[in-house]
C-alpha positions as CSV (number, residue, x, y, z in Angstrom):
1,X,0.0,0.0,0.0
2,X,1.2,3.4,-0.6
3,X,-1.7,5.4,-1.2
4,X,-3.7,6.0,2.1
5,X,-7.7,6.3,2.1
6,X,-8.8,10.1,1.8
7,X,-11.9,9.2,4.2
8,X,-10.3,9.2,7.7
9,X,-8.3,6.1,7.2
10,X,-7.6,4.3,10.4
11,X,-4.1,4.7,12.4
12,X,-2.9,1.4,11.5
13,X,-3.7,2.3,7.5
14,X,-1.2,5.1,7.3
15,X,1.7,3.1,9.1
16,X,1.0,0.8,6.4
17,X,1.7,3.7,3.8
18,X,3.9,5.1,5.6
19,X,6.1,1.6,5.7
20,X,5.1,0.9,2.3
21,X,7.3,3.9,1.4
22,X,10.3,3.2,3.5
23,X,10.9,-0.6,2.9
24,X,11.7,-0.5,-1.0
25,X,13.9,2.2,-0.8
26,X,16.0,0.3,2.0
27,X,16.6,-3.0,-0.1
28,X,18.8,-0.5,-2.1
29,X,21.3,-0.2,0.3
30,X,24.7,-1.4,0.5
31,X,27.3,-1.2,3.4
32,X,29.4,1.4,1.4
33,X,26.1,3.6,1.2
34,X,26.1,4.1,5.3
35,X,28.5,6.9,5.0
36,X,26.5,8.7,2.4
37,X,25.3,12.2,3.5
38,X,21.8,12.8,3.5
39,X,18.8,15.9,3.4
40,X,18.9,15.6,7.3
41,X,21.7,18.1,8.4
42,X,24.8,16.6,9.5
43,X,23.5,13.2,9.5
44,X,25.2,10.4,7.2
45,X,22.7,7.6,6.1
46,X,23.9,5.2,8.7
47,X,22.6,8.4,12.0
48,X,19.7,8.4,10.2
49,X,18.5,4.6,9.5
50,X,19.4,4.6,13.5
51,X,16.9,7.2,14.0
52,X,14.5,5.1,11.9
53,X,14.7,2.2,13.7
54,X,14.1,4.3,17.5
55,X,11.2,5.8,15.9
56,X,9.7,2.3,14.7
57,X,10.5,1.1,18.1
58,X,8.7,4.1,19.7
59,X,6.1,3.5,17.5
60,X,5.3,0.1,18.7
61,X,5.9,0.3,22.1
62,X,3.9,3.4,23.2
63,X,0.6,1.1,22.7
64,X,-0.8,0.2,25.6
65,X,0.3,-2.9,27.7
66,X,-2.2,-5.6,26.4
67,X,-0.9,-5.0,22.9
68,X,2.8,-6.1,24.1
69,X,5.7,-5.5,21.4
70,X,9.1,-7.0,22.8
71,X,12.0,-4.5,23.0
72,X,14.5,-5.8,19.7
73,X,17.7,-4.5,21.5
74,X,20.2,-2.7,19.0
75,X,19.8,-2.0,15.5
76,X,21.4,-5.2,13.6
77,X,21.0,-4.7,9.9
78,X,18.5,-3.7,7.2
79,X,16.5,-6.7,7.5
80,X,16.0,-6.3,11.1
81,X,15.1,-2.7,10.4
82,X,12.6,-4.2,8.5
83,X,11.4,-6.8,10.4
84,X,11.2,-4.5,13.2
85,X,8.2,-2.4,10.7
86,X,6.5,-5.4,10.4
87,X,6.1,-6.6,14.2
88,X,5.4,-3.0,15.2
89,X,2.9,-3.1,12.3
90,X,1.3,-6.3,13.4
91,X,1.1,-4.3,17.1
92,X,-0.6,-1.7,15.9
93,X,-3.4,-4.2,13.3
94,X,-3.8,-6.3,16.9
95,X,-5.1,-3.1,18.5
96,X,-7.4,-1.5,15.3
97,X,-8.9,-5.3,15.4
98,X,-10.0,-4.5,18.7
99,X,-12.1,-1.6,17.7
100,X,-11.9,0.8,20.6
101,X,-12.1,4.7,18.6
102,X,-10.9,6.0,22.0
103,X,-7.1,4.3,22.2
104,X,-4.6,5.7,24.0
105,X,-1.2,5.8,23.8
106,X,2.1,6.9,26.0
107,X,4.0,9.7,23.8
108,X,6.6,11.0,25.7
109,X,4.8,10.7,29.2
110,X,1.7,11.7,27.6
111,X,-1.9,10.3,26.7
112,X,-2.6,11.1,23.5
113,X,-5.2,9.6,21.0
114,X,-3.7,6.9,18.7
115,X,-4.3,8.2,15.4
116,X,-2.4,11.9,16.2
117,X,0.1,9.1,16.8
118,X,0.0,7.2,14.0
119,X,-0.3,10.1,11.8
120,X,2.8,11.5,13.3
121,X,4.8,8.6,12.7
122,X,3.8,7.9,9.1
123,X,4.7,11.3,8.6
124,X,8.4,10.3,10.1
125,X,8.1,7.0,8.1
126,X,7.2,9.2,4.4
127,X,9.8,11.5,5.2
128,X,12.0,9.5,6.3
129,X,11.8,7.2,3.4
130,X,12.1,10.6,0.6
131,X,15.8,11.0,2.8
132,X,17.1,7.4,1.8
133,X,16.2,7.8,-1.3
134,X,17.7,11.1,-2.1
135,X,20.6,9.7,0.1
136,X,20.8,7.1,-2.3
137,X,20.7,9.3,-5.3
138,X,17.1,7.6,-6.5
139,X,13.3,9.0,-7.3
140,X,11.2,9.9,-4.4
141,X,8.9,7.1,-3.2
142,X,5.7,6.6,-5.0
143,X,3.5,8.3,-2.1
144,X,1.5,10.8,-3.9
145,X,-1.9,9.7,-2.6
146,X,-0.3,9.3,1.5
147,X,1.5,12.5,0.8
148,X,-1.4,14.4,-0.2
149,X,-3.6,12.8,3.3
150,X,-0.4,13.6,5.5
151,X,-0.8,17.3,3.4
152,X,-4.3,18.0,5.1
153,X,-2.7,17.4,8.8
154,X,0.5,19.1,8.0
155,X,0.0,21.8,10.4
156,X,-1.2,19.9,13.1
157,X,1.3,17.2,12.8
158,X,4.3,19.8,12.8
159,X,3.3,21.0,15.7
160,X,2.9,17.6,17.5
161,X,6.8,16.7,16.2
162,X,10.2,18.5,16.9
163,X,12.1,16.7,14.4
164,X,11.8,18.9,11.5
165,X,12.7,22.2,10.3
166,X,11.0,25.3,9.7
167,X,8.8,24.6,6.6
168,X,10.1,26.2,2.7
169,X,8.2,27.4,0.6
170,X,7.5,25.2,-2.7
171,X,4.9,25.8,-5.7
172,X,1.7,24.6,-4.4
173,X,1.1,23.0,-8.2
174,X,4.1,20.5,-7.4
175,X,3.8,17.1,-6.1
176,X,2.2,16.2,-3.0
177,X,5.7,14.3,-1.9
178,X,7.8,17.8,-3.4
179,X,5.3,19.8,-1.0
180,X,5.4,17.2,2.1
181,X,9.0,17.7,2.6
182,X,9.4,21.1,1.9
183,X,7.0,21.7,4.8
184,X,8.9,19.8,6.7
185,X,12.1,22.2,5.7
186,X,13.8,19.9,3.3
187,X,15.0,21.3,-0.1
188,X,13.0,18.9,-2.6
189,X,15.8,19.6,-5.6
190,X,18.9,18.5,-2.5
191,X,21.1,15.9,-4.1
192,X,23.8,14.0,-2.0
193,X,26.6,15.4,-4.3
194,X,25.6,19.2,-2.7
195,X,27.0,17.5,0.5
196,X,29.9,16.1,2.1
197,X,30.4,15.0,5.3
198,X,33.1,13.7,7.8
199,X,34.4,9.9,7.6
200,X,33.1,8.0,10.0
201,X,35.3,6.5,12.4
202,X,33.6,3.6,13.7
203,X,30.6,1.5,12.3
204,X,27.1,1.5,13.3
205,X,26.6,-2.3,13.7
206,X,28.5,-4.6,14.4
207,X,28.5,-6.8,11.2
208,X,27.9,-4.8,8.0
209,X,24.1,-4.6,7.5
210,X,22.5,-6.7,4.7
């Protein structure tokens, strides 16, 4: 899936989107790619896949207690980056099956409703998924119809996250993607050759990541 229902899709909807973006764009990584630089400031691709895999990992444990999600430890490789999508995915499907419209869950200390949540993180997940690929020098995810929902809660959603930059201004006839992350203060025309960054010293894993 990586269009997302305009109708007030359901939480667990959008992560789908939102890791229906992310997970082709990281089978095209190699182990030489981790030093690349990326549209996140100062951050090689290697900071930021780590920052992926903390989000996913926040994402599946603020659920409440009956919808357990064990803690995966450190960051191992792509596939476990993966893998860790899908179990927090299969968290968040256990807890729309119940049907309760009123879920809560624990955002840094706070109650708040599941689908600000969820729409949050699919925002990091779309994002997210635009940097690896610009990282990688490819085309922006296909994500015009989850890009253009995420659009309509822009505001809102910036307001509830402190990861992102002051928006830029884009042309409001470009695509939804081209407009998602210039609101969220990326430069949609950045290009990984615009940037270079120190070599790293050490690795991020301990075995290259496959």
């Amino acid at each position: 899936m990586t269009t997302a229902p305009s109708s007030c899709p359901r939480g667990v909807e959008l992560l789908e989107g939102g890791v229906a973006c992310l997970v082709p764009v990281l089978s095209g990584i190699e182990p030489a790619d981790l030093v690349r630089p990326t549209p996140c400031r100062g951050w090689d691709l290697a900071t930021l896949l780590l920052h992926l895999a903390e989000g996913v990992d926040t994402l599946a444990t603020c659920l409440p207690d009956e919808y357990p999600c064990e803690d995966p430890g450190p960051l191992r490789s792509i596939v476990d980056l993966e893998e860790r999508c899908r179990r927090m995915l299969a968290a968040w499907t256990a807890a729309a099956d119940d049907g309760s419209p009123e879920l809560l869950c624990s955002w840094d200390g706070v109650l708040v409703p599941h689908r600000i949540v969820a729409r949050v993180g699919t925002l990091e997940l779309t994002v997210h998924a635009w940097d690896v690929a610009r990282a990688l020098a490819g085309p922006a995810p296909s994500a015009e119809g989850l890009a253009t929902e995420l659009l309509r809660w822009a505001p809102t959603l910036l307001g509830e996250s402190s990861s992102f930059a002051h928006p830029r201004p884009w042309a409001a006839d470009a695509p939804a993607v081209e407009r998602l992350v210039a609101a969220t203060g990326r430069d949609p025309r950045w290009h990984p050759a615009d940037t270079v960054l120190p070599r790293r010293r050490t690795r991020p894993w301990a075995t290259d990541p496959a």
